[in-house]
Residue frames as qw, qx, qy, qz and C-alpha x, y, z in Angstrom:
[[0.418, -0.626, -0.654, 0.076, 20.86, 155.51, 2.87],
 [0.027, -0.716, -0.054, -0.696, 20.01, 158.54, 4.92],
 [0.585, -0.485, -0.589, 0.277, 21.02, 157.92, 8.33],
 [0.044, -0.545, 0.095, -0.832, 21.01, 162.64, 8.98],
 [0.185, -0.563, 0.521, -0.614, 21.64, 163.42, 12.34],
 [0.931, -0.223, -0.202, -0.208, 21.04, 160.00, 13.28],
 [0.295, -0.818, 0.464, -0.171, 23.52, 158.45, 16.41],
 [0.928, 0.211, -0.301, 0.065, 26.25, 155.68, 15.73],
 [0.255, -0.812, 0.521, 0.068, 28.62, 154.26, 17.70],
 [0.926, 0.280, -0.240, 0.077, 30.98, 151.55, 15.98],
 [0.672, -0.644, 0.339, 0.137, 33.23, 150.05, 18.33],
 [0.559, -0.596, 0.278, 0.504, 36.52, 150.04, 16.50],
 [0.447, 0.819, 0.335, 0.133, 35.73, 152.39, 13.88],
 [0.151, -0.831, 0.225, 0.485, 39.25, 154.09, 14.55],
 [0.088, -0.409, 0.815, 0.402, 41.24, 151.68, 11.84],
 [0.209, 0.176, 0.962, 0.029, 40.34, 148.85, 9.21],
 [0.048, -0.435, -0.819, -0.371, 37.03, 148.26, 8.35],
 [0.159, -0.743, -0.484, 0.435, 35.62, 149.89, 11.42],
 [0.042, -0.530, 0.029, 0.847, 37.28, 153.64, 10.16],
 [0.087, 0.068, -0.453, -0.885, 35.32, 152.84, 7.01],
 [0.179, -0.550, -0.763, -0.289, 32.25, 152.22, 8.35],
 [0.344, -0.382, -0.045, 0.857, 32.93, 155.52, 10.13],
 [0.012, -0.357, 0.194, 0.914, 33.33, 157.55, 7.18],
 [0.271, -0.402, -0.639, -0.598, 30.04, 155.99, 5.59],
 [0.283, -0.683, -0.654, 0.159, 28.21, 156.58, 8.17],
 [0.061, -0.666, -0.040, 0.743, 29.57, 160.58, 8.71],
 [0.081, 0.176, -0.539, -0.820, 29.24, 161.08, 4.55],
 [0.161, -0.570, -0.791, -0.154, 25.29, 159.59, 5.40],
 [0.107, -0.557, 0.081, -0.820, 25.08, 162.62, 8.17],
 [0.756, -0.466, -0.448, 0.107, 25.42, 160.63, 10.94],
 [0.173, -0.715, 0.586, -0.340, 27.12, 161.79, 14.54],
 [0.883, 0.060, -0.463, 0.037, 29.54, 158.95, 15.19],
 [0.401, -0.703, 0.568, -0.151, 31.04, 158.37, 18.45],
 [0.840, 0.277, -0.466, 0.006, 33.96, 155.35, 18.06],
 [0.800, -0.495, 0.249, -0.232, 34.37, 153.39, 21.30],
 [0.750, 0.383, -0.461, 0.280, 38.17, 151.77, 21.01],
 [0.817, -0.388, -0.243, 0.349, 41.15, 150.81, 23.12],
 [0.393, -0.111, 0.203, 0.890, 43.29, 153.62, 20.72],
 [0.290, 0.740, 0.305, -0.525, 42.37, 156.48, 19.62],
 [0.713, 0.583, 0.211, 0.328, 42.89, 156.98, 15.54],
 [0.487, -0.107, -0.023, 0.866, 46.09, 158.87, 14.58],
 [0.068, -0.077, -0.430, -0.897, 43.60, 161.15, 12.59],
 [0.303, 0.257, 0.673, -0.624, 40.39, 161.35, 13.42],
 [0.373, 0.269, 0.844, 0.275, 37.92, 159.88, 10.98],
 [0.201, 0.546, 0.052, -0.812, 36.09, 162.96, 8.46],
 [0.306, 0.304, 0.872, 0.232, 33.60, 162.84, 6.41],
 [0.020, -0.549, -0.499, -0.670, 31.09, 165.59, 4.63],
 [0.124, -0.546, 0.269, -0.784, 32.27, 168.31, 6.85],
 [0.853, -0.439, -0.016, -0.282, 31.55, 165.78, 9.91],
 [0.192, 0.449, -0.803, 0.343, 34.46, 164.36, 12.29],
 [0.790, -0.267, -0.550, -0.040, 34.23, 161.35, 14.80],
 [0.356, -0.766, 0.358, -0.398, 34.33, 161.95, 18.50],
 [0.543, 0.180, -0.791, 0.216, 36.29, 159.05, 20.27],
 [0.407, -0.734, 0.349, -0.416, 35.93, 157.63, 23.47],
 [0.163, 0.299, -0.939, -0.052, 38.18, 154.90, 25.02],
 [0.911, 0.008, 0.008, -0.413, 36.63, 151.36, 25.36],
 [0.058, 0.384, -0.915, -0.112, 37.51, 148.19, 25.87],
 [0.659, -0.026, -0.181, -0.730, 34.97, 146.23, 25.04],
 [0.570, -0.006, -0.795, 0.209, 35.78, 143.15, 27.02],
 [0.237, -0.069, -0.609, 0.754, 35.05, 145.30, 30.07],
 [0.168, -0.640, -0.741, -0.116, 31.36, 145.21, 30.58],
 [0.176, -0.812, -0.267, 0.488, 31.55, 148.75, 32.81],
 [0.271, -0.279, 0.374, 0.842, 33.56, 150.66, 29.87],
 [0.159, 0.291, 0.708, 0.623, 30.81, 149.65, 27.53],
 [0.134, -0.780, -0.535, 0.297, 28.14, 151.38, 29.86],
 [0.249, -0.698, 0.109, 0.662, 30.45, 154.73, 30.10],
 [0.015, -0.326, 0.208, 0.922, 30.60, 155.07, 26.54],
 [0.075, -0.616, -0.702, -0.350, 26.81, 154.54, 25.96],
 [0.367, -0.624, -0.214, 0.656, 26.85, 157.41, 28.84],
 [0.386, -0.516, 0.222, 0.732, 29.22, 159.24, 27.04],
 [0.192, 0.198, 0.681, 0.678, 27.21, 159.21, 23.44],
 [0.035, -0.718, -0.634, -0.285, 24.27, 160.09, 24.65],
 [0.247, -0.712, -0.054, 0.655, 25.49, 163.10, 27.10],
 [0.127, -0.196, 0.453, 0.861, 27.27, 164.05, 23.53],
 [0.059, -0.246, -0.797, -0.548, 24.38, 163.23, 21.17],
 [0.562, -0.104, 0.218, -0.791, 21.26, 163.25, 23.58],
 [0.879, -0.132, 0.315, -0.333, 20.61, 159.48, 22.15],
 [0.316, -0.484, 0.813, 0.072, 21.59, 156.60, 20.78],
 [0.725, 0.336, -0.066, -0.597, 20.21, 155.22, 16.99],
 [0.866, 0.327, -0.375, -0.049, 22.73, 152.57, 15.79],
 [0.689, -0.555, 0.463, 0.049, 25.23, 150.18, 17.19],
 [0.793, 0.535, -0.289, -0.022, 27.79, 148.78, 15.25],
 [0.539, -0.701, 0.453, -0.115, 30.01, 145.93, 16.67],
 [0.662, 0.668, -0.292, 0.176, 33.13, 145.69, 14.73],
 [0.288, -0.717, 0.581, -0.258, 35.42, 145.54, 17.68],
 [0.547, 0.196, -0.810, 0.086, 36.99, 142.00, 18.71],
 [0.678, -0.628, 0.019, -0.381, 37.11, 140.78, 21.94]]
């Protein structure tokens, strides 16, 4: 799929499954912002494309605002969600 310059955030997309729905989504030509508790030791890279972090907990209803905030300030919007995180 073609998801070019399209905006994803996947809530723990540092490790696991989440960092590899990550790097498909950046090797589609997405911009991924991953919303976690950690940041990744490494930051997730794909076809010359890197993931921006920001923290989250995603139990905490005001965190999840701040980094929808915090994707679109980066991005301008906001195309996919992807909620891989626990709880």
């Amino acid at each position: 799929m073609d998801f070019r310059d399209k905006v994803v955030i996947v809530t723990g997309g540092g490790k696991g499954v989440g960092r590899g729905i990550t790097e498909c989504f950046l090797a589609a030509g997405a911009n991924v912002m991953i919303c976690g508790r950690s940041a990744p030791e490494t930051p997730p890279r794909a076809a010359e494309r890197t993931a921006v972090f920001t923290p989250c907990d995603v139990k905490d209803y005001a965190q999840i605002e701040a980094c929808v905030d915090e994707t679109v300030r980066q991005f301008g919007r906001l195309d996919v969600l992807v909620n891989n995180a626990g709880g």
